[in-house]
Structure formats: structure tokens, C-alpha cells
C-alpha positions as CSV (number, residue, x, y, z in Angstrom):
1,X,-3.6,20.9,-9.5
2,X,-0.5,19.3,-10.8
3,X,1.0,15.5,-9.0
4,X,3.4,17.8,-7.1
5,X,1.1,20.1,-5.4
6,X,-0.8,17.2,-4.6
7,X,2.1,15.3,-3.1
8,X,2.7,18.6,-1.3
9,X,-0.9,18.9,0.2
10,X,-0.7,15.2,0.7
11,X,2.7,15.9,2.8
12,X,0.4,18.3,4.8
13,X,-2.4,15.9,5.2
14,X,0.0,13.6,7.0
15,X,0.9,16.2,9.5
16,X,-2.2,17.0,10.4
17,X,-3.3,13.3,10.8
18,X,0.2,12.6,12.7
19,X,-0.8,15.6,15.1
20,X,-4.0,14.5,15.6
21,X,-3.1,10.9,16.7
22,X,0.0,12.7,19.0
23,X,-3.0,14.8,20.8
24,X,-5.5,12.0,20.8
25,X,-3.2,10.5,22.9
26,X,-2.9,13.6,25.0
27,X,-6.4,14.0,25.3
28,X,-6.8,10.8,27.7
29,X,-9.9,9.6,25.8
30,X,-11.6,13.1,24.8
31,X,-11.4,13.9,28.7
32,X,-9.5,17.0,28.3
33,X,-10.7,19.8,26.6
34,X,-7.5,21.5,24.8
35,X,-6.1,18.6,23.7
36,X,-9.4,17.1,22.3
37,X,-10.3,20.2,20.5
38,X,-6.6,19.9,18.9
39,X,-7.2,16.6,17.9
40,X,-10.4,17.3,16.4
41,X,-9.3,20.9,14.3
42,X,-6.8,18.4,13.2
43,X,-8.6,15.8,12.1
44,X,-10.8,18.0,9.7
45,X,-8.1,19.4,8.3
46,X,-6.6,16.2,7.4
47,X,-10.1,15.1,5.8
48,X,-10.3,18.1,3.9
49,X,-6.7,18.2,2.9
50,X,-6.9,14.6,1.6
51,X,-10.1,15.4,-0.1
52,X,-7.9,18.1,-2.4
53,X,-5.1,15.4,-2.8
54,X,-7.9,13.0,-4.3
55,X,-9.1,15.4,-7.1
56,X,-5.3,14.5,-8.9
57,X,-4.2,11.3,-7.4
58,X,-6.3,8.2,-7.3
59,X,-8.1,7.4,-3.7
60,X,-6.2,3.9,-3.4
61,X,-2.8,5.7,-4.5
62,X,-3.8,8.9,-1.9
63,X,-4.9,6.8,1.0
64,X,-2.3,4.0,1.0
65,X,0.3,6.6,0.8
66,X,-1.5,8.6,3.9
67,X,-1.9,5.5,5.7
68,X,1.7,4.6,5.3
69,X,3.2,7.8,6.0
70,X,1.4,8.4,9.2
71,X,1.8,5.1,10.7
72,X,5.8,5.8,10.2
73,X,5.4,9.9,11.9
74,X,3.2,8.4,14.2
75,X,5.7,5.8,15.7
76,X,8.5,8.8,15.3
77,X,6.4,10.8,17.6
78,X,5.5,8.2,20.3
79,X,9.6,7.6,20.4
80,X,10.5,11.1,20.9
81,X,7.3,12.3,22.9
82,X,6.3,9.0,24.3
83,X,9.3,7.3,25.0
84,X,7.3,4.3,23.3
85,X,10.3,2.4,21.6
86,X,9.8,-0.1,19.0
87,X,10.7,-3.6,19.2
88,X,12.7,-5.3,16.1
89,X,9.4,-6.9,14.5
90,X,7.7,-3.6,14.8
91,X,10.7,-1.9,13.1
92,X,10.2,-4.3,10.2
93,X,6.8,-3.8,9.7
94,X,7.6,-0.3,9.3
95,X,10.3,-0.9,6.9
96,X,7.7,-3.4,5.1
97,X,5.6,-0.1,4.8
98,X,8.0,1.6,3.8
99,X,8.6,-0.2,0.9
100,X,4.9,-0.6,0.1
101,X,3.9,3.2,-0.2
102,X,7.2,3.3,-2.5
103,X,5.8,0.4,-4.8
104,X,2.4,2.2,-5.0
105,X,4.2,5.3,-5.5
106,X,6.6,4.7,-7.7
107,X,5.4,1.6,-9.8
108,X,2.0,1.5,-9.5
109,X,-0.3,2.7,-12.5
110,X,-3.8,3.0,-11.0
111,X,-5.8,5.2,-12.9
């Protein structure tokens, strides 16, 4: 697998992982059934999707990336389904993420 279908499945990854922290919050603490079982199809398929991504890009590279990404779609989704709005320190944290998964990205050299 080339870096760019790897970025692409690692795109993926971070869908599944935002969905499943949207439904975890839906499930109100595994105590509904649809909504749990959502959150934990997704949740596998994240795992497994990261586990591809890791074959080509390093786990530090792959994971800080992930972890990056879906804190930012995570707070995206609590706005816009949650009405959860973020203060200005929050918002700069997120821009301070931002900025690391670019570094790791773009100028790191882990091999």
C-alpha cells in the first residue's frame, strides 16, 4: 500500500473513531442498545482500519495523526449535534493540534 492509500484509509479510520465517540455519547453509558452497538461496530472498524494504515506509516506518525484528527471532528460534531460550543482556550488547543499533526506530518522523519 502506497502513503496515499494509507492517508486515505487513515481518513477513514478517523470517521469511524469520530462516529464512535458521537454514539458513545448517545448511548448514555452503554444503556441503550442501538446506539451502543453503533459505537462498538465502529470502534472495530477504526482498530482494524488503523491496523492497515500502520503496515506503511509508522505507529507514532499513524496514531498522533488519528488522535489529532479526531479530537478536531470530535469537537465539530458536539458543536453541530451537541450544541457543546468551545471556549477561546479550547479553540487554541485545537489550533495547537492542528499544528502538531502538520509538524508530524509534514516534517517529521520517523522511520
Amino acid at each position: 500500500m502506497g502513503n496515499i492509500s494509507a492517508y486515505i484509509i487513515l481518513i477513514i479510520a478517523v470517521i469511524l473513531g469520530t462516529a464512535s465517540n458521537g454514539f458513545a455519547k448517545g448511548a448514555q453509558g452503554f444503556t441503550l442498545l442501538i446506539p451502543s452497538i453503533i459505537t462498538a461496530v465502529t470502534i472495530v472498524g477504526c482498530m482494524f482500519t488503523l491496523s492497515l494504515v500502520m503496515k506503511t506509516i509508522p505507529v507514532g506518525i499513524t496514531y498522533a495523526s488519528f488522535a489529532g484528527l479526531c479530537i478536531l471532528a470530535t469537537t465539530i460534531v458536539g458543536i453541530y449535534k451537541f450544541k457543546q460550543i468551545p471556549d477561546l482556550y479550547t479553540i487554541l488547543g485545537l489550533v495547537l493540534i492542528i499544528a502538531g499533526v502538520l509538524i508530524v506530518n509534514l516534517l517529521g522523519k520517523a522511520n
